[in-house]
N, C-alpha and C positions, 0 to 999 in steps of 0.2 A: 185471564189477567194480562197474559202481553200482545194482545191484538186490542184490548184500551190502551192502554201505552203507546201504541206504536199510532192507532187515531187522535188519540190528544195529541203530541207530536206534532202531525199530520195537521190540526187544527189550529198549532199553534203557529206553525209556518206559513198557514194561509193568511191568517191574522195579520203577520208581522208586513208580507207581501201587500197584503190590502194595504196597510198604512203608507208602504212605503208610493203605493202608487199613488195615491193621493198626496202626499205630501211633493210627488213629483208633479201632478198636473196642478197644484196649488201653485209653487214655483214658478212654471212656466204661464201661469197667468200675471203673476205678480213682476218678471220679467222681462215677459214679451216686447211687451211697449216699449221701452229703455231700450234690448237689442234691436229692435226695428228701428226704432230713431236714428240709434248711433249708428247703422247700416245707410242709411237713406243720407245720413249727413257725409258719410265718407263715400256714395255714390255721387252724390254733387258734389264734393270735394273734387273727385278725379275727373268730371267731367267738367265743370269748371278751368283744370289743369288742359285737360285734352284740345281745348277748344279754342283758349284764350294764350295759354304756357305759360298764363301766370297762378301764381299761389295764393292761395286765400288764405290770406291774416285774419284772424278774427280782431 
């Protein structure tokens, strides 16, 4: 009776794991695009700055 117990447990923590990895690679699709942009915008941001030594106002 407590070697069920102890694999339910076991089964349930695997369970909880699995969701949680999925709900992290779900995330990271849904906000990849938005970090890479705002990355790539503040990489021309400074290079912009680096080249010219002016600021870009939007």
């Amino acid at each position: 009776m407590r070697r069920h117990r102890k694999g339910q447990s076991t089964v349930e923590w695997a369970l909880l794991l699995s969701v949680l990895v999925v709900a992290v690679v779900a995330a990271s699709y849904a906000f990849v695009p938005g970090v890479s942009k705002a990355m790539k915008d503040a990489g021309d941001a400074m290079a912009t700055l680096y080249t010219t030594g002016d600021v870009a106002r939007p």
